[in-house]
C-alpha distance (Angstrom), angle and dihedral (degrees) to the residues before:
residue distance angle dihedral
X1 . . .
X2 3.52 . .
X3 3.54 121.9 .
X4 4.27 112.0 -126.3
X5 4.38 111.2 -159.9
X6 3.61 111.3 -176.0
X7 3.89 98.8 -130.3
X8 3.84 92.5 -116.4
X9 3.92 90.2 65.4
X10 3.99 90.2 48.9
X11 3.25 92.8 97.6
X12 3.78 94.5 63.2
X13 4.18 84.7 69.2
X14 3.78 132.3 83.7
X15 4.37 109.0 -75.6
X16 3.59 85.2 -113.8
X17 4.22 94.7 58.7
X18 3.30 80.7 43.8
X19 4.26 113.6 126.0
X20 4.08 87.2 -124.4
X21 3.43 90.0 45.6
X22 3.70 94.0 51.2
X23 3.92 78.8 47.4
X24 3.57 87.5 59.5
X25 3.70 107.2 49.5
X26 3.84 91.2 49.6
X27 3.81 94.8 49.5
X28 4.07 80.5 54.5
X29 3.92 99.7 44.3
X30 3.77 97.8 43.4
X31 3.86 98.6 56.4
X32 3.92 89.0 51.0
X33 3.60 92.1 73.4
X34 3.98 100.5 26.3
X35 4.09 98.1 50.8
X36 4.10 92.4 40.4
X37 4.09 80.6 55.6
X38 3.53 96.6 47.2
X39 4.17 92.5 43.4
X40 3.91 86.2 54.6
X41 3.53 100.4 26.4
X42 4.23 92.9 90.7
X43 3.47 105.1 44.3
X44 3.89 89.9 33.5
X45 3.85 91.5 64.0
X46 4.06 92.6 33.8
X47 3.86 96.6 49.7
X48 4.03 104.4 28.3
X49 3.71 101.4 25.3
X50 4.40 102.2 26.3
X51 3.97 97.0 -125.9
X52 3.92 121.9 -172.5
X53 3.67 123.6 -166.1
X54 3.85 83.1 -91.5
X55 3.77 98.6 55.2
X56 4.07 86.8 43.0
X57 3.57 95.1 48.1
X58 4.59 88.9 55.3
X59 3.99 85.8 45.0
X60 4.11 95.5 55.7
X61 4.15 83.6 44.1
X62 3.57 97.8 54.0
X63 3.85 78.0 39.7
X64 3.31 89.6 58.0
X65 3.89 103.6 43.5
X66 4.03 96.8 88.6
X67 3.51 91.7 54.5
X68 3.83 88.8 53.4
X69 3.81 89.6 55.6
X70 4.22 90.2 40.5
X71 4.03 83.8 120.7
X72 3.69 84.6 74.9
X73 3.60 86.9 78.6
X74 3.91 91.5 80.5
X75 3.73 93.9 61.2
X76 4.14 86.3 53.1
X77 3.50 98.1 48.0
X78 4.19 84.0 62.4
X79 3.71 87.9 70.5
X80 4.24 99.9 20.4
X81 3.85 133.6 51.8
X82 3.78 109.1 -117.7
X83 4.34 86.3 -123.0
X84 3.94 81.2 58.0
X85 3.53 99.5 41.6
X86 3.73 97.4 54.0
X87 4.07 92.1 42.0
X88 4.45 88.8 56.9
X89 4.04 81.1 49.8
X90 3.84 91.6 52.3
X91 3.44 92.9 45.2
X92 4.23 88.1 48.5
X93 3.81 96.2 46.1
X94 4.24 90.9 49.4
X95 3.80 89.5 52.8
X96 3.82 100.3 40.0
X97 4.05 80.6 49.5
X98 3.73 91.6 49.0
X99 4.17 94.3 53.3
X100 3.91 100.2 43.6
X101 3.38 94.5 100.2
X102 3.09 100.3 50.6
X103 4.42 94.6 63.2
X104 3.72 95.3 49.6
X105 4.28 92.6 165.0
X106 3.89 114.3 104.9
X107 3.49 89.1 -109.0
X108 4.00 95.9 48.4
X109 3.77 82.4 51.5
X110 3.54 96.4 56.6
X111 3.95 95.8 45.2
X112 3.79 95.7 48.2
X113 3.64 90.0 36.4
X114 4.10 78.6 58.0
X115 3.51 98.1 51.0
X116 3.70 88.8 51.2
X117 3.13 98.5 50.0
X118 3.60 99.1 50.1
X119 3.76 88.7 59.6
X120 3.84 91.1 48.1
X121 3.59 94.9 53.5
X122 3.70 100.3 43.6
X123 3.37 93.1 51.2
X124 3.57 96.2 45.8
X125 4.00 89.7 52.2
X126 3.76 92.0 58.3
X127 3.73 95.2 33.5
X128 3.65 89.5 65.4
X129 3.94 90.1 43.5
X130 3.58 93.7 55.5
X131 3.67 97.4 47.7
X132 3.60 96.4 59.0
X133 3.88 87.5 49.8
X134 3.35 101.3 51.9
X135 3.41 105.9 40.5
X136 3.24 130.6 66.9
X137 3.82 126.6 -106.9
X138 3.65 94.0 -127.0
X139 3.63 92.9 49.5
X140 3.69 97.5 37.3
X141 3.96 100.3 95.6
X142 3.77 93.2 53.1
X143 3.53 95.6 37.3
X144 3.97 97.2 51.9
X145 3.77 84.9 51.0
X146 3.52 100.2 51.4
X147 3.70 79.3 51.8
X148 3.61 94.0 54.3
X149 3.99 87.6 53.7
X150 4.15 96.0 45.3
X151 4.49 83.1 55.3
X152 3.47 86.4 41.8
X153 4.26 93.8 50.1
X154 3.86 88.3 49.1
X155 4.10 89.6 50.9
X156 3.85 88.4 45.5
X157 3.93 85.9 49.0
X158 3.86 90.1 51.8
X159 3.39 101.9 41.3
X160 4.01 97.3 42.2
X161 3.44 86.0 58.1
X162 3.85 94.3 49.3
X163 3.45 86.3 47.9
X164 4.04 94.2 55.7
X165 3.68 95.8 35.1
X166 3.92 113.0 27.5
X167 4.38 93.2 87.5
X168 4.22 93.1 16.9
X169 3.90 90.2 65.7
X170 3.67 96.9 23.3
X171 4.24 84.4 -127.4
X172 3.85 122.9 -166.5
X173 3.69 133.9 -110.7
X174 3.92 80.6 -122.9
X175 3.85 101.9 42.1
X176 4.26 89.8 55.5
X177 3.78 93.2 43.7
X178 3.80 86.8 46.6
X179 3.95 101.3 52.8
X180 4.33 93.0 36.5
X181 3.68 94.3 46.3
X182 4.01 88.5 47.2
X183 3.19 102.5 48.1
X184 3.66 92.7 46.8
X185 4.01 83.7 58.5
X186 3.59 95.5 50.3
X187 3.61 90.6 53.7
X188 3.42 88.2 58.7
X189 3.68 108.0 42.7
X190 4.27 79.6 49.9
X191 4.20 93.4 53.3
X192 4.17 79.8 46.6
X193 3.89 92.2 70.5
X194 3.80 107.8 17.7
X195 3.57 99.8 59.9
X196 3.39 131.5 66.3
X197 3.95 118.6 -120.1
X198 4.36 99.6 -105.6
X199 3.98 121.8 -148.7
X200 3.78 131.8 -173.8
X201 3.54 133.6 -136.2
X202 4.19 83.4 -117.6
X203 3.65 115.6 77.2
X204 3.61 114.3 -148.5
X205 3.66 123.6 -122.7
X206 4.21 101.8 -111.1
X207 3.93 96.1 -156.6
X208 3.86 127.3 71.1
X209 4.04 120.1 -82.0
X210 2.96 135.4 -154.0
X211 4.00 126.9 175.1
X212 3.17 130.9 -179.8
X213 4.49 98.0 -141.4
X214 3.92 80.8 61.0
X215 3.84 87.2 62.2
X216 3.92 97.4 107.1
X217 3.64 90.3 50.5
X218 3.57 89.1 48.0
X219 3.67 95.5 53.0
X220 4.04 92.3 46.0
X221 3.80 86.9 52.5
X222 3.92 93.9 56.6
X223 4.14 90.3 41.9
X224 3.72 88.1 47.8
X225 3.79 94.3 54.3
X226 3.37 99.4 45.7
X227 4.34 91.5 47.6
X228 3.55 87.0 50.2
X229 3.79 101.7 57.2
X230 3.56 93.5 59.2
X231 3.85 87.1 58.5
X232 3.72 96.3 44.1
X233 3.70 96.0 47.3
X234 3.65 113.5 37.2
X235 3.89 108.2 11.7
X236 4.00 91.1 74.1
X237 4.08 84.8 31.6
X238 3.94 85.6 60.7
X239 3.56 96.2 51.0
X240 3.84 84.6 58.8
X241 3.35 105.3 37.2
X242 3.43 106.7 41.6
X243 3.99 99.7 27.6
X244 3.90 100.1 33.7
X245 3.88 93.6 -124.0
X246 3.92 112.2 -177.4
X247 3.79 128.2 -143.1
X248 3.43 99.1 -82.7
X249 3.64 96.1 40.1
X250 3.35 97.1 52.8
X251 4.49 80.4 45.1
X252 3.94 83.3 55.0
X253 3.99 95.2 56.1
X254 3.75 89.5 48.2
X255 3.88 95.1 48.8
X256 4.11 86.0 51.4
X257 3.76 79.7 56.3
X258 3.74 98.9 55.1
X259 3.69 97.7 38.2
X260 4.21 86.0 51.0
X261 4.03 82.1 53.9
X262 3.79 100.3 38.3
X263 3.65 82.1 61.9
X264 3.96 106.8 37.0
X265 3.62 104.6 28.9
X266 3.96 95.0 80.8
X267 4.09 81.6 41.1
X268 4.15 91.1 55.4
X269 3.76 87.4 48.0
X270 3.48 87.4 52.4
X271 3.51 90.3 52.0
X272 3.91 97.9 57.2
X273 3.54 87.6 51.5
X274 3.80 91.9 60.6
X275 3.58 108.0 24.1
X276 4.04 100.2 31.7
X277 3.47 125.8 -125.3
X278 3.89 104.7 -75.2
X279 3.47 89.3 55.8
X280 3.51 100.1 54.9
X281 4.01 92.9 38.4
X282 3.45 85.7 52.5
X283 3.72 90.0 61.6
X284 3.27 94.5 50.5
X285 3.62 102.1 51.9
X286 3.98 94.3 45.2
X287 3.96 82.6 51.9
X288 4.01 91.9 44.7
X289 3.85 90.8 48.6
X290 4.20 89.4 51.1
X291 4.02 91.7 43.0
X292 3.97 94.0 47.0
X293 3.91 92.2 54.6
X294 3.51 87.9 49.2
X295 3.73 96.4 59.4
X296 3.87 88.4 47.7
X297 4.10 83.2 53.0
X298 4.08 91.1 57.2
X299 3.91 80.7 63.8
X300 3.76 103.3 36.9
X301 3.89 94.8 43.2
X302 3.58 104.0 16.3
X303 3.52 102.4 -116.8
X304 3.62 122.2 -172.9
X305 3.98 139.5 -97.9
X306 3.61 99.0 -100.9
X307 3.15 91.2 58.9
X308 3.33 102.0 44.7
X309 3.88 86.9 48.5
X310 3.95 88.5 47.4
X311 4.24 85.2 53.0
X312 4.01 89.5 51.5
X313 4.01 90.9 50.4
X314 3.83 87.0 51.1
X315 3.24 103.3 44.0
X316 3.70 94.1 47.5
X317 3.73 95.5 53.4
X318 3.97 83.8 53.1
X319 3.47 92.2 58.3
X320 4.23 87.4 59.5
X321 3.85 82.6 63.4
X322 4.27 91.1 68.2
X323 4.34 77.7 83.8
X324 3.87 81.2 92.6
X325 3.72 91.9 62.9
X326 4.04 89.9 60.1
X327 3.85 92.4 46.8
X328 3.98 85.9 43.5
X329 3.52 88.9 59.5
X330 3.63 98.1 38.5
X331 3.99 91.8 65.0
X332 3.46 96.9 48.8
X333 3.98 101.5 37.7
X334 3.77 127.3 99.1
X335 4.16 104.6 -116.3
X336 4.19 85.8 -127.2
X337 4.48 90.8 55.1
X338 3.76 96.3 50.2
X339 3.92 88.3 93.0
X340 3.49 103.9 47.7
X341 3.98 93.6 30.5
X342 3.89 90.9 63.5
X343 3.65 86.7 55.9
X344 3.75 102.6 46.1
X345 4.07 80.1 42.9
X346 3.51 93.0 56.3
X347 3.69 95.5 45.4
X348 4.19 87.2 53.1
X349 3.83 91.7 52.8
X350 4.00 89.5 51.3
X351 3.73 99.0 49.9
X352 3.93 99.4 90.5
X353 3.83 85.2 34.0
X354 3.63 89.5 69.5
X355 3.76 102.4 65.9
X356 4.23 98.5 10.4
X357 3.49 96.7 80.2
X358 3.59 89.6 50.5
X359 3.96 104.7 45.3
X360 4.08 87.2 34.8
X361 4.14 87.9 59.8
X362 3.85 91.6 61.7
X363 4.01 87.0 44.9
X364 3.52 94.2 49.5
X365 3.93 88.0 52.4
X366 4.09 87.6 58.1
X367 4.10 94.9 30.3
X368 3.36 129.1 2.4
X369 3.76 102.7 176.3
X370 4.35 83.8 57.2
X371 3.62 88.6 65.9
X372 4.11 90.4 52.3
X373 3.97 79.4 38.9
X374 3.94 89.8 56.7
X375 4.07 88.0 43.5
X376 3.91 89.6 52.7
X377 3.94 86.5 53.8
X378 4.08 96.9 47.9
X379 3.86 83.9 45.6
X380 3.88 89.1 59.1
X381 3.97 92.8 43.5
X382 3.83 82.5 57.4
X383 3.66 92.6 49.5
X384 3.76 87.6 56.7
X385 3.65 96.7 52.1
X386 3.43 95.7 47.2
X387 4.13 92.4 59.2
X388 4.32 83.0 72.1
X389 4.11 88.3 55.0
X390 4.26 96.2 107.6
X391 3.92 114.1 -134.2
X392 3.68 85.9 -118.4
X393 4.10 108.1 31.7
X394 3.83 112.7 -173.2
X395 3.83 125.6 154.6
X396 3.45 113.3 -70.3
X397 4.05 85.8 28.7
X398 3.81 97.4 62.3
X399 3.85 91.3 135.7
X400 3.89 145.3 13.0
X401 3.54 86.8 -108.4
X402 3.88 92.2 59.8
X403 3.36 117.6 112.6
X404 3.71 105.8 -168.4
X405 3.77 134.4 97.1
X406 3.48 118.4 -3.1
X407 3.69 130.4 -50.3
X408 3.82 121.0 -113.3
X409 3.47 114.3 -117.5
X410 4.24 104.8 -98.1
């Protein structure tokens, strides 16, 4: 029989049964599989399976699709604890990882790529949910970013050894997806039985909510989505595409990424602690804006690979900064909505990524630097929304427009 620990007694275990602990290993595991699928992901479909931009575009859609129906999560956690829920989508991403190899057809693609992605995004939707609950608000900034850097060690891990290995051994598409996408399962299956099964002193609210103070947060969400598929689907597609990168080039750029975040991420969480979040989502947007319109200039003017590579790096590390949007949300949340709010949440950051892949892959065959073009212009919609964040956001002061309760001293 399970054991239950209220998460107030937790700290009466060993560190590593700890709920941050637990925290910890899953933020490792998960990337294993997820970043060795993106690093292959673009010269797997090019070489083995002869994507376009159009065939691309459909996969990241279907991609896409689970985290559209995220909310679904709420009707689960009826029947499932969250800590269980996000352990049985663990285990599902690692094996869908493990088999994509092996179904190298478009269509194979797009059902594996399903599976997968359903176990992403479900975990993902109650990963976020138990963060916020179990840790504390004080610690949260720092915590989320050494979080951040432990996903970003386990993709540096991965990658490095793609990087060493991927031409040395002459490895297969199916041998790499085989070994990330198991061990990502083991993990899981491991977490199942060595932890103990955590609860709060805050029940969450098992139906779908929706409240209108959380507006701003819901309208980030959706801008954020839709800004981010542009990166995830056609800035590592360029660097193939249009600059011939090979496997363990294309490896190489990501494990610049990861060592960049390794280093910053517990930095940026820093950051929110001592700026506050509109400060530091300001930067990021301002810097998003600049680092769009310089993608769209690679095409325009023909600027080179380094620093288009350069760009990626950037823009990645930018991405890290979104950590604000979880504290953000955090302050201004009712303990009892963080549950079902992460779900609704991720369903608003997935609506655009539904159909833009799609629609964007027949743009990108006609213009690719007006799809970086239309990612510069979502960047500055964020920018705008992020001047209402208060310095101090609280509930009942969840934007500059509030009128409620006092107003913290800026």
């Amino acid at each position: 029989m399970a054991r239950i620990i209220n998460i107030r007694n937790a700290q009466d275990l060993p560190f590593w049964q700890r709920p941050v602990a637990l925290l910890f290993v899953m933020a490792f595991a998960m990337p294993v599989a997820f970043a060795t699928w993106s690093a292959l992901l673009n010269n797997f479909v090019i070489e083995v399976a002869g994507f376009t931009g159009v065939e691309i575009g459909w996969l990241h859609t279907v991609r896409e699709i689970p985290g559209f129906f995220a909310i679904g999560v709420i009707a689960i956690i009826i029947f499932m604890r969250e800590q269980i829920l996000g352990l049985v989508s663990l285990l599902m991403l690692g094996v869908a990882t493990a088999i994509t190899a092996y179904y190298p057809s478009f269509y194979g693609i797009l059902t594996v790529t399903m599976l997968s992605s359903i176990g992403f995004h479900y975990y993902e939707t109650v990963n976020q949910s138990l963060q916020l609950q179990w840790i504390d608000k004080k610690r949260a900034p720092q915590v989320l970013g050494w979080l951040l850097a432990a996903g970003s060690a386990a993709s540096l891990i991965a990658y490095g050894l793609l990087v060493m290995t991927w031409q040395t051994l002459n490895l297969s598409y199916e041998f790499v997806y085989l070994m990330a996408g198991g061990f990502t399962a083991l993990v899981a299956l491991i977490c199942f039985f060595a932890y103990p099964q955590f609860e709060t002193d805050e029940p969450q609210i098992k139906k779908m909510v929706l409240r209108r103070r959380y507006w701003l947060y819901y309208a980030l969400q959706a801008m954020a989505g839709a800004r981010r598929q542009i990166f995830v689907v056609f800035a590592a597609f360029m660097m193939v595409e249009r600059f011939g990168f090979e496997v363990h080039q294309v490896t190489g750029l990501f494990l610049i990424n990861f060592v960049a975040n390794m280093v910053f991420a517990p930095l940026f969480g820093r950051a929110v602690a001592s700026y506050g979040e509109q400060r530091v989502l300001i930067f990021e947007y301002v810097g998003l804006v600049i680092v769009f319109l310089a993608y769209g200039g690679i095409y325009y003017f023909g600027w080179g690979v380094v620093l288009a590579a350069t760009l990626y790096v950037i823009d990645h590390m930018l991405f890290a900064l979104a950590l604000a949007l979880k504290t953000y949300f955090q302050k201004i949340a009712d303990p009892g909505d963080i549950a079902p709010t992460a779900a609704v949440a991720f369903t608003i950051n997935h609506i655009a990524a539904v159909f833009l892949p799609a629609l964007l892959g027949y743009l990108w065959i006609v213009s690719p630097g007006a799809v970086f073009a239309l990612a510069a212009g979502m960047a500055a919609v964020s920018l705008g929304l992020a001047l209402l964040i208060p310095r101090h956001p609280s509930k009942g002061y969840e934007t500059r427009l509030s009128g409620l309760g006092p107003v913290p001293a800026e």
